[in-house]
N, CA and C atoms as an extended XYZ file, in Angstrom:
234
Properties=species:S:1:pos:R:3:atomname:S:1:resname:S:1:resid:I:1 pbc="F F F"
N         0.566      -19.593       52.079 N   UNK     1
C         0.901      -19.978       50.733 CA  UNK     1
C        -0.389      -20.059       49.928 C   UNK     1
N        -0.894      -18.725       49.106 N   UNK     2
C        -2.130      -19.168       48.790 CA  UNK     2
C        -1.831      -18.967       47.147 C   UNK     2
N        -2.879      -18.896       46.242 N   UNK     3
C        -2.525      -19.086       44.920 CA  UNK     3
C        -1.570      -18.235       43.937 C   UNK     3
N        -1.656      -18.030       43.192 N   UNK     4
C        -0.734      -16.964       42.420 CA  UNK     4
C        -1.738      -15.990       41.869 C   UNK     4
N        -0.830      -14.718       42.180 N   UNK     5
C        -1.399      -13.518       42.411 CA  UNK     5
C        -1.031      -12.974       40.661 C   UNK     5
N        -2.021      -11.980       40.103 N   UNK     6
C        -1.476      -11.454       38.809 CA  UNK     6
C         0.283      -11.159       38.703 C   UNK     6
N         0.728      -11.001       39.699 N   UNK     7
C         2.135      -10.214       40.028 CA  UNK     7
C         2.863      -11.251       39.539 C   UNK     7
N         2.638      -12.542       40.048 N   UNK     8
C         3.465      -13.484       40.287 CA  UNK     8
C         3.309      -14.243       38.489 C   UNK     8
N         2.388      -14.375       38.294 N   UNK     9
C         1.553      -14.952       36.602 CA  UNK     9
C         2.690      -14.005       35.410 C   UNK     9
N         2.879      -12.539       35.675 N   UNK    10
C         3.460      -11.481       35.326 CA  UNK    10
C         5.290      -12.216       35.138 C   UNK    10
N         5.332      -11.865       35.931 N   UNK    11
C         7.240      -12.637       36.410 CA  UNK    11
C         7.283      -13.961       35.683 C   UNK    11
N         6.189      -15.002       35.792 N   UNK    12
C         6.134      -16.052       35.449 CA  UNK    12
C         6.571      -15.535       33.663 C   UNK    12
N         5.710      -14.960       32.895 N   UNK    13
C         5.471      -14.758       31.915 CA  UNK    13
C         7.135      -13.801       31.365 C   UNK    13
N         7.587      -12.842       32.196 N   UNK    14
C         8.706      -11.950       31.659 CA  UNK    14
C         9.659      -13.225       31.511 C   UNK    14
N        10.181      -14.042       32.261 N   UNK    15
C        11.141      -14.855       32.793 CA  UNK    15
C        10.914      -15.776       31.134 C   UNK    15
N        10.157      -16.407       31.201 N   UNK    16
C         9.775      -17.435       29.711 CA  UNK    16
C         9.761      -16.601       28.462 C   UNK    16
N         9.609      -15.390       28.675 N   UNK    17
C         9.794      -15.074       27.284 CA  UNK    17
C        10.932      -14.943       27.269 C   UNK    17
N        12.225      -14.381       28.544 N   UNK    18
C        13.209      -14.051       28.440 CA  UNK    18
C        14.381      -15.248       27.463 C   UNK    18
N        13.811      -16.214       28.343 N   UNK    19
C        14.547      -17.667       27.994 CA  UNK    19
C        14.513      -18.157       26.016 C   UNK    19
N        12.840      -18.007       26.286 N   UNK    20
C        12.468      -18.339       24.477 CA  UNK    20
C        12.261      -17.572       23.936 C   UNK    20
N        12.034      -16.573       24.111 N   UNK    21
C        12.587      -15.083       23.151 CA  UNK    21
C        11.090      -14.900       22.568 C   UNK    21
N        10.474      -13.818       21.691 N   UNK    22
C         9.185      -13.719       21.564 CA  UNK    22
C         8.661      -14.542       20.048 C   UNK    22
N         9.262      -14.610       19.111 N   UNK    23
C         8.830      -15.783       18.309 CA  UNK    23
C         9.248      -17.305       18.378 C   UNK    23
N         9.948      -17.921       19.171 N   UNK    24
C        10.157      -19.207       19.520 CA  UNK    24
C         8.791      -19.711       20.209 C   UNK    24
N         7.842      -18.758       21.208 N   UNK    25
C         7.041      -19.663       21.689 CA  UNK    25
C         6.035      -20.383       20.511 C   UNK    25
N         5.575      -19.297       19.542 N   UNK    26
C         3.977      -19.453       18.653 CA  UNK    26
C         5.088      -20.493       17.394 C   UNK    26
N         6.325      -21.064       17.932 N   UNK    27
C         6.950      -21.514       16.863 CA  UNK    27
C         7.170      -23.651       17.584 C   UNK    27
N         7.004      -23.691       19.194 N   UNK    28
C         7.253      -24.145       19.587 CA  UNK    28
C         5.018      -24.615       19.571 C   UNK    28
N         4.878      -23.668       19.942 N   UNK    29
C         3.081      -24.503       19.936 CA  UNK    29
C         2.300      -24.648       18.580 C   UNK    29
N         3.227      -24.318       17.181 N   UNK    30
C         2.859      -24.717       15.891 CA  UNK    30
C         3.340      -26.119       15.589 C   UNK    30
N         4.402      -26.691       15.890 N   UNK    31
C         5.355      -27.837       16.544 CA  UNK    31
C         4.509      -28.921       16.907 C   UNK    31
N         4.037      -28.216       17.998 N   UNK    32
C         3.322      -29.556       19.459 CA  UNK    32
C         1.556      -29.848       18.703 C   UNK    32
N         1.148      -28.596       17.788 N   UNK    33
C         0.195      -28.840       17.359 CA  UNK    33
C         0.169      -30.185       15.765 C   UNK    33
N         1.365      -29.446       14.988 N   UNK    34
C         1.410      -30.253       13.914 CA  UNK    34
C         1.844      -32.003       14.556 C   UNK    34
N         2.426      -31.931       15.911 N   UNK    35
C         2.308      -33.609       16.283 CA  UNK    35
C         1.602      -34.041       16.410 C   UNK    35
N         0.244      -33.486       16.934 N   UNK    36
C        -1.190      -33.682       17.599 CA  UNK    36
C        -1.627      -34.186       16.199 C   UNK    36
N        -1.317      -33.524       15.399 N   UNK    37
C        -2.454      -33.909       14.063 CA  UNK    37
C        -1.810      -35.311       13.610 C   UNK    37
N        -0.660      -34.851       13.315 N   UNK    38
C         0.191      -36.600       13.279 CA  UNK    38
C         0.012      -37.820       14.058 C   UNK    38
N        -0.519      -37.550       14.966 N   UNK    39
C        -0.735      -38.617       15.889 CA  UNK    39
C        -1.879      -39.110       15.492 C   UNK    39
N        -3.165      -38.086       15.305 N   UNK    40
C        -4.644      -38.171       15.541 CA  UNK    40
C        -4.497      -39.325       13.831 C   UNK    40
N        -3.622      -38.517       13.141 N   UNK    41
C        -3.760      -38.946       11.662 CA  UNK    41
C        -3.062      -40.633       11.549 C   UNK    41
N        -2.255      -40.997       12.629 N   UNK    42
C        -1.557      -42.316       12.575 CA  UNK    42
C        -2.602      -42.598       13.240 C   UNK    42
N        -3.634      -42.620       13.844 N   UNK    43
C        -4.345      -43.385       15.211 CA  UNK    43
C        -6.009      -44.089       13.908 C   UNK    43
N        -6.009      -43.022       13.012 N   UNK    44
C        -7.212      -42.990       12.119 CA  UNK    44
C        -6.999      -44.226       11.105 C   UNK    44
N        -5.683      -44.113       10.807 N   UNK    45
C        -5.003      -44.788        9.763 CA  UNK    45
C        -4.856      -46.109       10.030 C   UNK    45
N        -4.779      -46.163       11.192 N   UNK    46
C        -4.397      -47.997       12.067 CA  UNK    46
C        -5.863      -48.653       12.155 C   UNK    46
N        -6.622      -47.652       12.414 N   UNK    47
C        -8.237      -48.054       12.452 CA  UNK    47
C        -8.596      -48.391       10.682 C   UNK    47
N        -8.550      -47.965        9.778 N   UNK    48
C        -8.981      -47.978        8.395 CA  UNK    48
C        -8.413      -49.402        7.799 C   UNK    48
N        -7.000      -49.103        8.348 N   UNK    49
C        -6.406      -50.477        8.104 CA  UNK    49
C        -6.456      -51.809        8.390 C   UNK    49
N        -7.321      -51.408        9.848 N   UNK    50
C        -7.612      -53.410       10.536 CA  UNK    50
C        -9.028      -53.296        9.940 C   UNK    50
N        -9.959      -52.463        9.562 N   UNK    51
C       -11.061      -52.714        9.381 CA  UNK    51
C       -10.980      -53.446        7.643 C   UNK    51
N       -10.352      -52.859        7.038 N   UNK    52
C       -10.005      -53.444        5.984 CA  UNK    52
C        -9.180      -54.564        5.318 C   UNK    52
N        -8.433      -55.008        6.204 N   UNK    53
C        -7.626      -56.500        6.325 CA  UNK    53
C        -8.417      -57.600        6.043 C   UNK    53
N        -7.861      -57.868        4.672 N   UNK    54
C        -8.822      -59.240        4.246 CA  UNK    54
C        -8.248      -60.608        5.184 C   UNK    54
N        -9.528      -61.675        5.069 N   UNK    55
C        -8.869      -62.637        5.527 CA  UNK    55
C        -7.563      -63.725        4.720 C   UNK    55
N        -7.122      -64.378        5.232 N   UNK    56
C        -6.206      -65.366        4.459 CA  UNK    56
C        -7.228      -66.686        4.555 C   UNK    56
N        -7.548      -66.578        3.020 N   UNK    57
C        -7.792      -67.896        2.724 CA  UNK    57
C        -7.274      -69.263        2.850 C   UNK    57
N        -6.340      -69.338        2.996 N   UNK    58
C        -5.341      -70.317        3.328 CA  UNK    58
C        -5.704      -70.948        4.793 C   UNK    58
N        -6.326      -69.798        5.609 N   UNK    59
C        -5.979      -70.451        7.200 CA  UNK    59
C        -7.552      -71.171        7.463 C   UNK    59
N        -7.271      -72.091        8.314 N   UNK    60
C        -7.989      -73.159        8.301 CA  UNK    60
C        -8.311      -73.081       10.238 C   UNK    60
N        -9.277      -73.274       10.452 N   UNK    61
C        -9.613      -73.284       11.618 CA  UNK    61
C        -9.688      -74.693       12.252 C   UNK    61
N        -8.534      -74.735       13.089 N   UNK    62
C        -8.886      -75.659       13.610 CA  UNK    62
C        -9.477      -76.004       15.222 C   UNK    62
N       -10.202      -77.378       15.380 N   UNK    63
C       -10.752      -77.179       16.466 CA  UNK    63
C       -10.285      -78.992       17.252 C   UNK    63
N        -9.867      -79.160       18.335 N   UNK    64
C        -9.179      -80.505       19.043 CA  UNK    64
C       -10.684      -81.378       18.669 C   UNK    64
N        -9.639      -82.590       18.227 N   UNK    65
C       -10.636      -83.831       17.951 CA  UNK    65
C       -11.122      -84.285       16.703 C   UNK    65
N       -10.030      -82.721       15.780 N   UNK    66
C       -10.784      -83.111       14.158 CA  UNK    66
C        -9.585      -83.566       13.559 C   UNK    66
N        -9.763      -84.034       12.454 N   UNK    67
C        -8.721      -84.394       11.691 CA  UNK    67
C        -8.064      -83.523       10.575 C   UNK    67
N        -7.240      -83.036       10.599 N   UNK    68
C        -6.930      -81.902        9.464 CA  UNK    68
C        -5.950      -82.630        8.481 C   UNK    68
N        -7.081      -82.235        7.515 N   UNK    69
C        -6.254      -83.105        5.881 CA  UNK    69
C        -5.298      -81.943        5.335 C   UNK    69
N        -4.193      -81.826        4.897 N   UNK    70
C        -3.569      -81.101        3.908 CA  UNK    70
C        -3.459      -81.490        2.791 C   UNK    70
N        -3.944      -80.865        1.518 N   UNK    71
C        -3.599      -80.986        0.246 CA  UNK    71
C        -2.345      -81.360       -0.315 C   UNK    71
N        -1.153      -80.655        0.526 N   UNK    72
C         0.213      -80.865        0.339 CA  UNK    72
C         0.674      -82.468        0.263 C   UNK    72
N         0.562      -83.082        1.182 N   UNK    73
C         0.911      -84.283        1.825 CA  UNK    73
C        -0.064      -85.241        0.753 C   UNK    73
N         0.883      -86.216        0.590 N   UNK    74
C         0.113      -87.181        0.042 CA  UNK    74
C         0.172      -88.263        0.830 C   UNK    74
N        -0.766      -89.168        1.226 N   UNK    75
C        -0.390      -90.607        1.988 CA  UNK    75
C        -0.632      -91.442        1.215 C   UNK    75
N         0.075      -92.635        1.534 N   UNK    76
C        -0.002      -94.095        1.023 CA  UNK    76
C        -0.331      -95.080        1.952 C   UNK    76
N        -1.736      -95.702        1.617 N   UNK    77
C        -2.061      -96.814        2.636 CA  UNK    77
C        -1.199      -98.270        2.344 C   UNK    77
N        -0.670      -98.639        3.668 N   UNK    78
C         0.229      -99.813        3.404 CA  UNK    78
C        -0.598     -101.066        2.691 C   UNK    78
Protein backbone atom coordinates (compact mmCIF):
# COMPACT_ATOMS: atom_id res chain seq x y z
CA UNK A 1 0.00 0.00 0.00
CA UNK A 2 2.26 2.75 -0.98
CA UNK A 3 1.30 6.38 -1.99
CA UNK A 4 -0.83 7.54 -4.83
CA UNK A 5 0.41 7.12 -8.09
CA UNK A 6 -0.39 9.99 -10.98
CA UNK A 7 -3.07 7.27 -12.21
CA UNK A 8 -4.80 7.18 -9.12
CA UNK A 9 -4.58 11.53 -8.45
CA UNK A 10 -6.15 11.27 -12.30
CA UNK A 11 -9.46 9.09 -11.28
CA UNK A 12 -9.40 11.05 -8.12
CA UNK A 13 -9.77 14.24 -10.19
CA UNK A 14 -12.33 12.69 -13.27
CA UNK A 15 -14.71 11.32 -10.42
CA UNK A 16 -14.98 15.13 -8.58
CA UNK A 17 -15.41 16.85 -11.46
CA UNK A 18 -17.97 14.31 -12.49
CA UNK A 19 -20.01 14.92 -9.24
CA UNK A 20 -19.44 19.02 -9.28
CA UNK A 21 -19.42 19.53 -12.76
CA UNK A 22 -16.59 21.98 -14.15
CA UNK A 23 -17.76 25.47 -12.94
CA UNK A 24 -19.19 24.55 -9.47
CA UNK A 25 -15.65 23.86 -8.19
CA UNK A 26 -13.85 27.73 -8.86
CA UNK A 27 -17.58 28.62 -7.61
CA UNK A 28 -17.39 26.57 -4.42
CA UNK A 29 -13.50 27.91 -3.58
CA UNK A 30 -14.73 31.69 -4.37
CA UNK A 31 -17.37 30.77 -1.44
CA UNK A 32 -14.80 29.25 1.14
CA UNK A 33 -12.52 32.19 0.22
CA UNK A 34 -15.09 35.12 0.60
CA UNK A 35 -15.71 33.30 4.34
CA UNK A 36 -12.04 33.45 5.08
CA UNK A 37 -12.15 37.17 4.53
CA UNK A 38 -15.34 37.41 6.67
CA UNK A 39 -13.95 35.80 9.36
CA UNK A 40 -10.40 37.51 9.22
CA UNK A 41 -12.69 40.84 8.91
CA UNK A 42 -15.02 39.84 12.17
CA UNK A 43 -11.73 38.73 14.13
CA UNK A 44 -10.09 42.53 13.25
CA UNK A 45 -13.27 44.18 14.17
CA UNK A 46 -13.61 42.50 17.79
CA UNK A 47 -9.96 43.62 18.31
CA UNK A 48 -10.66 47.56 17.28
CA UNK A 49 -13.59 47.34 19.37
CA UNK A 50 -12.17 46.18 22.92
CA UNK A 51 -9.27 48.39 22.29
CA UNK A 52 -11.55 51.21 22.04
CA UNK A 53 -14.18 50.60 24.84
CA UNK A 54 -14.29 53.48 27.07
CA UNK A 55 -14.43 53.01 30.67
CA UNK A 56 -17.74 53.50 32.78
CA UNK A 57 -17.34 56.17 34.93
CA UNK A 58 -19.83 55.18 37.18
CA UNK A 59 -17.93 51.95 38.34
CA UNK A 60 -16.19 52.25 41.42
CA UNK A 61 -13.57 49.89 42.53
CA UNK A 62 -13.98 48.29 45.25
CA UNK A 63 -11.55 46.71 47.61
CA UNK A 64 -12.71 44.45 51.31
CA UNK A 65 -12.35 46.64 54.38
CA UNK A 66 -13.40 49.99 52.74
CA UNK A 67 -16.38 51.69 53.16
CA UNK A 68 -18.35 52.53 50.03
CA UNK A 69 -20.43 55.75 50.23
CA UNK A 70 -23.22 56.12 47.54
CA UNK A 71 -24.44 59.41 46.52
CA UNK A 72 -27.90 57.86 46.06
CA UNK A 73 -28.65 56.93 49.66
CA UNK A 74 -29.06 59.42 52.08
CA UNK A 75 -28.54 58.53 55.91
CA UNK A 76 -29.87 59.94 58.99
CA UNK A 77 -27.91 59.80 62.21
CA UNK A 78 -30.30 58.83 65.08
Amino acid sequence: MGSFSIWHWLIVLVVVLLLFGRGKIPELMGDMAKGIKSFKKGMSDDDTVDDTRSVDPRTVEHRPGETVVTPDRTTTKP
